[in-house]
C-alpha positions in Angstrom: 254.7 -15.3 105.1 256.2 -18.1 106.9 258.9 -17.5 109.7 260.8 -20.3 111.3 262.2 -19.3 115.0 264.9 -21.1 117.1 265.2 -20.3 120.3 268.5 -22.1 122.0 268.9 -22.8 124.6 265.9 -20.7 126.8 267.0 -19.2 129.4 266.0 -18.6 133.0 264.8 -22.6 133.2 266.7 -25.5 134.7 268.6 -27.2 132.1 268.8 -27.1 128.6 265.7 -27.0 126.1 265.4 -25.6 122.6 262.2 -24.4 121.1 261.2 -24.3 117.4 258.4 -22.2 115.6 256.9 -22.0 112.9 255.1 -18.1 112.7 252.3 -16.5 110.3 250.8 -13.3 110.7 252.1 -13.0 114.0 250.7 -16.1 115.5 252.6 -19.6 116.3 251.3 -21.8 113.8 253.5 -24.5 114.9 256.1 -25.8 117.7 258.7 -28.4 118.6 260.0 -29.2 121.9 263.5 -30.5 121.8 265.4 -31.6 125.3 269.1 -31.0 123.9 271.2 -31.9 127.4 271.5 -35.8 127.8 272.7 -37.4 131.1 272.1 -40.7 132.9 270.7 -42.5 136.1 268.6 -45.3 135.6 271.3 -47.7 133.9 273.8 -46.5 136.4 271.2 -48.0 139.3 271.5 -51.4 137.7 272.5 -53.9 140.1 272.7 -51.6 142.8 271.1 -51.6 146.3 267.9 -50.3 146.5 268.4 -48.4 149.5 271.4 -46.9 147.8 268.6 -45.3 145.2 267.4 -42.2 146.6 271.3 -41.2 147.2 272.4 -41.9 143.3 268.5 -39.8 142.0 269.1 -36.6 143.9 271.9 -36.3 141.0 269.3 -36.0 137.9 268.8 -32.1 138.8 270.7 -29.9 140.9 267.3 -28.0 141.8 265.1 -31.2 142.1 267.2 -33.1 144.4 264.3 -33.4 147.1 261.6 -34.5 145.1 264.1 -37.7 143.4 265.2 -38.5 146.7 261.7 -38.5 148.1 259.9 -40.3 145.6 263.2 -42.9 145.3 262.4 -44.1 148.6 258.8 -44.2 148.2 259.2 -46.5 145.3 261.6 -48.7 147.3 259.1 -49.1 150.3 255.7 -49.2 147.6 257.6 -52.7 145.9 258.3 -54.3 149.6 254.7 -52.8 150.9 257.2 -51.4 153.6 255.1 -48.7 155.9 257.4 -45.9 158.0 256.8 -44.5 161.0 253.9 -41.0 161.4 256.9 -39.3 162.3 259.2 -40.2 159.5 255.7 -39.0 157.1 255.6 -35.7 159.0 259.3 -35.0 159.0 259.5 -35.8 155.1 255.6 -33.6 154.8 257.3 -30.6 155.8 260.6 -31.2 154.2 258.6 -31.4 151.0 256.5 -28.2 151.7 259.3 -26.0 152.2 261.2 -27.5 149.0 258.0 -26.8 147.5 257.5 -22.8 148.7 261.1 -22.2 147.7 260.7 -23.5 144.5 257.8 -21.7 143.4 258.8 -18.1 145.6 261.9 -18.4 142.8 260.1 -19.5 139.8 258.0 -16.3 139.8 260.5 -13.8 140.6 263.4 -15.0 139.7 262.7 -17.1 136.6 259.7 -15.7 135.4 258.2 -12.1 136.4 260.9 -10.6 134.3 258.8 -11.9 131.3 256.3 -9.3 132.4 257.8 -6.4 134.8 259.9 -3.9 132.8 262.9 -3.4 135.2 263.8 0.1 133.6 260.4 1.6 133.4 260.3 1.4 137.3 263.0 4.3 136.9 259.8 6.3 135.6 257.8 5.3 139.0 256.9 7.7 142.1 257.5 6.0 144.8 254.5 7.3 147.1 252.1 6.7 144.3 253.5 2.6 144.0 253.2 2.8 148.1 249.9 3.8 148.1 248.8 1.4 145.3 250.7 -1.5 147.5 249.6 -0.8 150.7 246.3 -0.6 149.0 246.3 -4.5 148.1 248.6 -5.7 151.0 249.4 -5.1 154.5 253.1 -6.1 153.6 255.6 -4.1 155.5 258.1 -4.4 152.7 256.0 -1.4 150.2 256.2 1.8 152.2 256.9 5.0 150.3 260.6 4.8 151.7 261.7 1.0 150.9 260.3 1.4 147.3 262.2 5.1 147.1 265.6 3.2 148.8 264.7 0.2 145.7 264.0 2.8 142.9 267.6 4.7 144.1 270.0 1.4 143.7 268.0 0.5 140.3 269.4 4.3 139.2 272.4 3.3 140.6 272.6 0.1 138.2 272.2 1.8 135.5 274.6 5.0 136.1 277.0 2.8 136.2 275.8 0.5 133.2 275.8 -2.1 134.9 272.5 -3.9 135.4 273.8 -6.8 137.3 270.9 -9.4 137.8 268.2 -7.4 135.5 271.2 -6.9 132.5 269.7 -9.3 129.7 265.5 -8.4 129.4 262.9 -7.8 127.2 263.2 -3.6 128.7 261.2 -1.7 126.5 259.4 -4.7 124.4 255.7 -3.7 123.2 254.8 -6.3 124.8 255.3 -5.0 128.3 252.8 -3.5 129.9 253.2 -2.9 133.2 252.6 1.2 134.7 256.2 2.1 136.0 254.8 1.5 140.4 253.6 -1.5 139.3 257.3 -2.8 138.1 258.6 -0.6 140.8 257.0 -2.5 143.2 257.8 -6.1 141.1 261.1 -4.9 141.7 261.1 -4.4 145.0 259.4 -8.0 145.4 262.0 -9.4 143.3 264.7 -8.3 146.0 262.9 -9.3 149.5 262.0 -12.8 147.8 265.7 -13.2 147.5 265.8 -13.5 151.3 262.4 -15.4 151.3 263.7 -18.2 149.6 266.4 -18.4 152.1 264.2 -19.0 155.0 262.5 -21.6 152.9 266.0 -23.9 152.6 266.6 -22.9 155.6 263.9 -25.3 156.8 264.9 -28.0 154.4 268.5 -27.6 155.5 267.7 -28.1 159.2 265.8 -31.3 158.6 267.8 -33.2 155.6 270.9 -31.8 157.5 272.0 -30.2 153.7 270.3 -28.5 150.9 270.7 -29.5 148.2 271.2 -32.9 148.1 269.2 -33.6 151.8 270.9 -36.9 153.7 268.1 -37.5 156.4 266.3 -39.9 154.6 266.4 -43.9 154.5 264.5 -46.5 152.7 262.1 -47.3 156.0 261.8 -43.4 157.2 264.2 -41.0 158.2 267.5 -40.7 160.0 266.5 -37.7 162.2 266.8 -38.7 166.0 264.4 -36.9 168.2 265.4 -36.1 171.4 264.0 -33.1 173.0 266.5 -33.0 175.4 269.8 -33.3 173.2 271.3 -30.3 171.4 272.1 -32.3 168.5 269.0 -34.3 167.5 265.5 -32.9 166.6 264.4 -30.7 169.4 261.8 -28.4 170.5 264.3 -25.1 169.8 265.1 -27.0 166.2 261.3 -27.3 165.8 260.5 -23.6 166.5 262.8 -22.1 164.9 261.5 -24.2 161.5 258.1 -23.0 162.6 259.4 -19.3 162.5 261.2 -19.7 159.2 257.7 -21.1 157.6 255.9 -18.5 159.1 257.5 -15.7 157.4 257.5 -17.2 154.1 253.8 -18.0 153.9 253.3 -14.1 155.1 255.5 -13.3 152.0 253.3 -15.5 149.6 249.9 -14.4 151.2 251.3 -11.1 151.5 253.4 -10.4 147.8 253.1 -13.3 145.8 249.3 -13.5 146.0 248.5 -10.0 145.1 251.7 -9.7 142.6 250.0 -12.2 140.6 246.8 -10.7 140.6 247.8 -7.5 139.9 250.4 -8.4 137.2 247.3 -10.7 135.5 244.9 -7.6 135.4 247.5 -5.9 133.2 247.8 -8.9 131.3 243.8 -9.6 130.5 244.2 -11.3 127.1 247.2 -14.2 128.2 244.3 -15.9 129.8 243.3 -16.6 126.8 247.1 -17.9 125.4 248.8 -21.0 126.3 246.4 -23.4 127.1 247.4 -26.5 124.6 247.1 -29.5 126.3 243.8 -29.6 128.5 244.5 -33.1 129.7 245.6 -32.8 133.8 247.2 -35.3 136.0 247.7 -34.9 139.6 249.0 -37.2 142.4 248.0 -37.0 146.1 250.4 -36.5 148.3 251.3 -35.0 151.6 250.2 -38.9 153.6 248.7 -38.1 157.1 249.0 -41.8 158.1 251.4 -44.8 158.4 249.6 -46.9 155.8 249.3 -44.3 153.6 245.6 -44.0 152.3 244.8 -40.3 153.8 246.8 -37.6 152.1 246.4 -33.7 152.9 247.1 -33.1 148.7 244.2 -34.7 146.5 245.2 -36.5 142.9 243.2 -36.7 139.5 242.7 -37.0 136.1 240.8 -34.4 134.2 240.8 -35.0 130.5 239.8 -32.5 127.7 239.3 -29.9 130.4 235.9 -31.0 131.6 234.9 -30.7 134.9 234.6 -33.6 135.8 237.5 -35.9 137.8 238.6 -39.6 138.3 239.9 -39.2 141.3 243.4 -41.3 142.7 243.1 -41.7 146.0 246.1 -44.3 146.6 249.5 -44.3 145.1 248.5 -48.0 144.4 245.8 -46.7 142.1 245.4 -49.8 139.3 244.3 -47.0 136.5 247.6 -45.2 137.6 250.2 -48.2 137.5 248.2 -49.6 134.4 248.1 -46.9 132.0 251.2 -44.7 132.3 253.4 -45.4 129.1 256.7 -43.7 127.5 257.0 -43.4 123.7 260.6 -43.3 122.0 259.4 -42.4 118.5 260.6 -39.1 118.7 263.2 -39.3 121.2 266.9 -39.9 120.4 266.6 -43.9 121.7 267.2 -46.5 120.1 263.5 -48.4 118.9 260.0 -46.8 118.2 258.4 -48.5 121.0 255.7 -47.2 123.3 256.4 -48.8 126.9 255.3 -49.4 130.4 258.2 -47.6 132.8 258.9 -51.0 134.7 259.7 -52.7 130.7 261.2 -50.0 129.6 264.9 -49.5 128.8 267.2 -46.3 128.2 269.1 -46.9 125.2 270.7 -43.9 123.6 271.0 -43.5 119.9 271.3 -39.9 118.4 269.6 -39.3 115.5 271.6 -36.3 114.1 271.1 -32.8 114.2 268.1 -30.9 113.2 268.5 -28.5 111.0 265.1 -26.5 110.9 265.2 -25.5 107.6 263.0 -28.7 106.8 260.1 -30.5 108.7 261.9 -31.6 112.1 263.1 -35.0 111.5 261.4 -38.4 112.9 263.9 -37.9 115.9 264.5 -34.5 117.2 264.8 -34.8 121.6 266.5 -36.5 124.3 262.9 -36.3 126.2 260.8 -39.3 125.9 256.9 -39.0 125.8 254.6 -40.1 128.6 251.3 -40.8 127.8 248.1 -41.7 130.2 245.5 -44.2 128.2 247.3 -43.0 125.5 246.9 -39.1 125.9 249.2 -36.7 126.8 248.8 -35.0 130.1 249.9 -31.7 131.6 250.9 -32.0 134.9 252.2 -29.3 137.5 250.5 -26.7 140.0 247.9 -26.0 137.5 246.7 -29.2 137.7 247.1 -29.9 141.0 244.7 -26.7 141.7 242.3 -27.4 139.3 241.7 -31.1 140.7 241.8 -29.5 143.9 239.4 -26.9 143.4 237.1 -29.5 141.2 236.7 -31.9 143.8 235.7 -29.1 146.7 239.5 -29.7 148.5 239.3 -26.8 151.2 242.7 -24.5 150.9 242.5 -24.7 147.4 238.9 -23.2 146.9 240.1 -20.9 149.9 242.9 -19.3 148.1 241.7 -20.0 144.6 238.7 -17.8 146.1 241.6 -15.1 147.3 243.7 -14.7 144.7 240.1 -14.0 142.0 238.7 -11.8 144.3 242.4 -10.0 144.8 242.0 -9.6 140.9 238.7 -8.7 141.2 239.2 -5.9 143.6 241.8 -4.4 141.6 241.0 -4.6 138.1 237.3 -5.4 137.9 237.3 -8.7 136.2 235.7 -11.5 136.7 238.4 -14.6 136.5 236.6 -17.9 136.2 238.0 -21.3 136.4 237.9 -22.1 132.3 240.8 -18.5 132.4 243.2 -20.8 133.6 243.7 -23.2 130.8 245.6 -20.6 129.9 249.7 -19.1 130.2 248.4 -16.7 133.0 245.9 -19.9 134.4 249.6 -21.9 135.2 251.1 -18.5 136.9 247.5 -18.4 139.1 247.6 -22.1 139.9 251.3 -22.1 141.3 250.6 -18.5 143.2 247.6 -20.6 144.7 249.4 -23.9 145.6 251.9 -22.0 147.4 249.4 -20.7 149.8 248.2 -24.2 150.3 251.4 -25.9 150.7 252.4 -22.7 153.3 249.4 -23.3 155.0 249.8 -27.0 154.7 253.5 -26.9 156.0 252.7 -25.2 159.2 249.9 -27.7 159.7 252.0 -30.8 159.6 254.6 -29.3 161.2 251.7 -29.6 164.7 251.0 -32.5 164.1 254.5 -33.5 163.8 255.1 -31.5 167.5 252.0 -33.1 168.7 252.9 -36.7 167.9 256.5 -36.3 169.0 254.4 -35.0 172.2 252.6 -38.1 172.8 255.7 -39.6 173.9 256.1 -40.9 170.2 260.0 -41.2 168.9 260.1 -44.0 166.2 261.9 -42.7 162.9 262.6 -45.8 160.9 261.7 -49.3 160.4 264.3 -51.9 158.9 263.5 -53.3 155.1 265.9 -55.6 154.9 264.0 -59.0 155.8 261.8 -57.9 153.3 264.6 -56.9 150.5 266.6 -60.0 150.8 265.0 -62.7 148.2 262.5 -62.9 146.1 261.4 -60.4 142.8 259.7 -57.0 143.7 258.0 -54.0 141.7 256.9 -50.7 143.0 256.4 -46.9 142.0 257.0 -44.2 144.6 254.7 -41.1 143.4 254.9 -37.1 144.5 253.6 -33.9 143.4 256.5 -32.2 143.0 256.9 -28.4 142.4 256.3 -28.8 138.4 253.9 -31.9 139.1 253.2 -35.5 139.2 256.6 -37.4 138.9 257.1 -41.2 139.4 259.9 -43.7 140.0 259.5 -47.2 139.1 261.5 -50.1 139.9 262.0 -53.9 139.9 264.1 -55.3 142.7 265.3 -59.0 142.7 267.2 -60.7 145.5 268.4 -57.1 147.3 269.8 -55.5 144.2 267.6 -53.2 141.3 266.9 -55.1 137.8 264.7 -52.1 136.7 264.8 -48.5 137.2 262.7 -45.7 135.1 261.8 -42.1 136.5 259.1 -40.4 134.8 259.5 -37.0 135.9 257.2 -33.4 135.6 259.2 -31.9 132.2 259.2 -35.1 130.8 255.5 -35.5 130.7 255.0 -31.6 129.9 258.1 -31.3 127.4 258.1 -34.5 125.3 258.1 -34.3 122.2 255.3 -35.6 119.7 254.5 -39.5 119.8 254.0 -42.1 117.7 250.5 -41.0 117.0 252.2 -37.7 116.1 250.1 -36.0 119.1 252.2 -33.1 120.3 253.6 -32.7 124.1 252.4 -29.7 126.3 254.9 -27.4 125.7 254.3 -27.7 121.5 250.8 -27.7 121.9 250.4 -24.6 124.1 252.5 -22.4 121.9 250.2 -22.9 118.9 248.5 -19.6 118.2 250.6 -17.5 120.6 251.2 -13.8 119.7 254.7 -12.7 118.6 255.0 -9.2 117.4 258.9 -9.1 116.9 260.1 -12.4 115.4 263.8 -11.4 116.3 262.5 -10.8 120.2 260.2 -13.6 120.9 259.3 -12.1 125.0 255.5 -13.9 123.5 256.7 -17.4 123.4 259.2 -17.7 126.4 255.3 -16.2 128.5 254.1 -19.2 127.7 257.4 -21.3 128.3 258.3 -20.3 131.3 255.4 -20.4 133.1 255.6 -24.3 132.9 258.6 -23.9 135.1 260.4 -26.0 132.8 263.5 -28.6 134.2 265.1 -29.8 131.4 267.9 -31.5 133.9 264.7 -33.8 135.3 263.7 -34.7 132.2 266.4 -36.3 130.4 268.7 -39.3 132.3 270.6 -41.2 129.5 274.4 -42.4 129.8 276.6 -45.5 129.1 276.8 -48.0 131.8 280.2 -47.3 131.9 280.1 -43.5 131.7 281.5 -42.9 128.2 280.6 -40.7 125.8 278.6 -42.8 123.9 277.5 -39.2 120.8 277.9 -35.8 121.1 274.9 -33.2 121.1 275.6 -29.6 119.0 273.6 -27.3 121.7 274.5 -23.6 120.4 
């Protein structure tokens, strides 16, 4: 027997997404993706000043605002073929790594883990046995016998007093779950010291963008951070250190916790490697430039299509196969038109199609998400593709800590992960566990070369691009690998002000809806044959969800020029 599920919104994500299913036999026979939050950017940019851009696109998200800004002023200097100063690469390097480590310290704890750690069993656990199964994993100081007892003791706490606070909506209990009560104690435990973690990880990006979120160091030509190692109030060397500490605490948190919670948390969780894969299609973007001219980049970029090993590798952000071949289809996406475009012809015209009612087929039109495609296929993009064109094409911390975190499981559980597992719901948790020891790694790495530079008597910050904004007609993409993956703004400039402006972010290439060729996004296609074993609890379904990371907020920027209401959206 048929069941139809609606899920609206999903919760713990960014923004606003809906998710429709269609179950038999307890498996999802089919899914639709539908963006229900719509909001706008690119047609308030028109006629603006391009340098003005990267101020205007931290708005899309309120958890993204780094990424837009970043690649905003990329795209400006890519249509000018503007380069910025080694420093200006470096300070806006590390800015992005930390971003990056928050981001993902958050996603698993915060957003995620709760999908998989029963916060009430851990009232079951013995704190000396989860110790000794901690310490026997981890050198972390955070899992001795008296922390997890002091952890275990507030969690009773909570619920004496029935009130659960942070942990009071879960799955607790679901036959899904299953986690042995230390292991969630000590999930639990994690879940509380990454709260502080994540801190120290703004921190950094506070200290350089001068305020997170929303960072105002940066300027189309570099950055607006004076150095001055002699001034209290520019960049110094007590500024710099005290960065380095803050990243060297967080990457002994992920190395530490996040790297063997995974692994342990997978071993329990032997048959989701197995769930989730959908879309095997990967795109990946270098990033992290380790020169002025931008051709060497400390992150590598890729294609990998139908999940074969083999990669075409982009080693520019001026890649021909890149600019050529990214498209956006409207033909199930509340715009007005059924067109399938290049982002620099493209337009963002709203017209709402009507409300889906699920008790049918879903309509022709049924998101506010548009639908990139690459050569025409749909591509998953994010940490999991970033790892496995990393690890494909021999780049050194990712095999390193690829290597870790298998053996980790290894060690614990006995089984042998290979790199075909991670097509997979628990492959995408792996991948972003892994690229959060590279980017640590990565962070504290740029972060000498920044001190070095800066040593070699080096203070230049920012080159002027206005003699090369003033006349003439202009087009340009800035690209970054951003937390959930490859995202690209694309613009047009003509005489100083913007004629174009598209953003094709990470949830819009991973939660678009189908096309025009009625190929499904990432999100549909990975929840086709997912387990649910309680159609009125579907814990199976927001697994596989929510270990996209999705942001909903990112995906979707529609609004009248004017900013009126131009429809209205029923979301619950």
């Amino acid at each position: 027997m048929t069941q139809r599920i609606t899920i609206d919104p999903i919760t713990r994500i960014e923004g606003h997404l809906r998710i429709d299913l269609e179950v038999d036999g307890g498996s999802i026979r089919k899914a639709w993706s539908s963006g229900t939050m719509w909001r706008g950017i690119e047609t308030i940019l028109s006629g603006r000043d391009p340098r003005d851009a990267w101020v205007y696109t931290q708005r899309i998200c309120g958890v993204c605002t780094t990424v837009h800004a970043v690649t905003s002023v990329r795209a400006v200097e890519n249509a000018i073929g503007l380069e910025v100063p080694l420093n200006a690469q470096l300070i806006r390097n590390v800015i992005i790594a930390a971003h990056a480590l928050h981001d993902h310290v958050v996603h698993f704890y915060h957003l995620s883990a709760l999908d998989w750690v029963d916060v009430v069993s851990a009232l079951k656990a013995d704190p000396v046995k989860a110790a000794q199964l901690a310490e026997s994993v981890s050198s972390w100081t955070g899992n001795s016998a008296k922390h997890l007892g002091e952890v275990k003791a507030k969690l009773e706490g909570f619920v004496k007093a029935g009130q659960l606070g942070i942990f009071q909506n879960g799955y607790w209990g679901h036959p899904a779950m299953r986690l042995p009560p230390e292991v969630n104690l000590i999930a639990v435990a994690h879940y509380l010291q990454a709260l502080d973690v994540q801190r120290k990880a703004n921190q950094v990006v506070a200290i350089l963008g001068s305020k997170t979120p929303n960072i105002q160091n940066l300027a189309v030509g570099g950055v607006a951070n004076a150095i001055n190692l002699d001034s209290p109030s520019a960049l110094n060397m007590e500024k710099l250190y005290r960065i380095k500490t803050l990243l060297e605490d967080v990457t002994t948190f992920v190395n530490q916790c996040y790297l063997p919670d995974v692994a342990t948390v997978a071993g329990f969780y032997p048959d989701w490697f197995k769930y989730g894969a959908g879309v095997t299609n990967y795109l990946a973007v270098p990033d992290l430039p380790t020169d002025v001219k931008m051709t060497q980049f400390d992150l590598p970029g890729g294609v990998i299509v139908a999940g074969q090993p083999g990669v075409r590798k982009i080693e520019s952000w001026n890649d021909d196969y890149l600019k050529a071949n990214v498209t956006e289809s409207i033909a199930r996406a509340h715009y007005d038109g059924d067109w399938e475009k290049k982002p620099w012809d493209s337009e963002t015209v709203p017209r709402f199609a009507g409300e889906w009612k699920f008790e049918t087929e879903a309509p022709k039109k049924y998101s506010w998400v548009k639908a990139p495609r690459l050569d025409g296929r749909p591509m998953q993009v994010g940490p999991l593709a970033q790892v496995l064109v990393g690890y494909l094409t021999g780049h050194a911390p990712t095999v390193k800590w690829a290597g870790a975190l298998i053996g980790t499981v290894k060690a614990i559980h006995k089984i042998d992960v290979v790199p075909a597992m991670l097509h997979s719901t628990l492959g995408r948790h792996a991948a972003r566990a892994v690229r959060t020891a590279v980017l640590g790694e990565l962070a504290l790495k740029h972060w000498q070369l920044l001190v070095e530079n800066i040593g070699k008597g080096d203070t230049a910050i920012w080159v002027d691009p206005m003699p090369r904004l003033q006349k003439g007609s202009y087009r340009g993409v800035g690209f970054h690998e951003a937390p959930r993956g490859a995202l690209s703004h694309w613009c047009i400039l003509e005489d100083g002000k913007i004629k174009n402006y598209q953003a094709v972010v990470p949830s819009t290439w991973n939660a678009g809806p189908r096309d025009g060729k009625d190929q499904p996004g990432p999100y549909e296609a990975s929840l086709v044959g997912n387990p649910v074993a309680d159609a009125k609890l579907p814990l199976e379904a927001l697994r596989t969800i929510h270990s996209f990371d999705p942001c909903l907020a990112c995906a979707i920027h529609t609004h009248d020029a004017d900013g009126h209401e131009t429809g209205s959206v029923k979301v619950l």
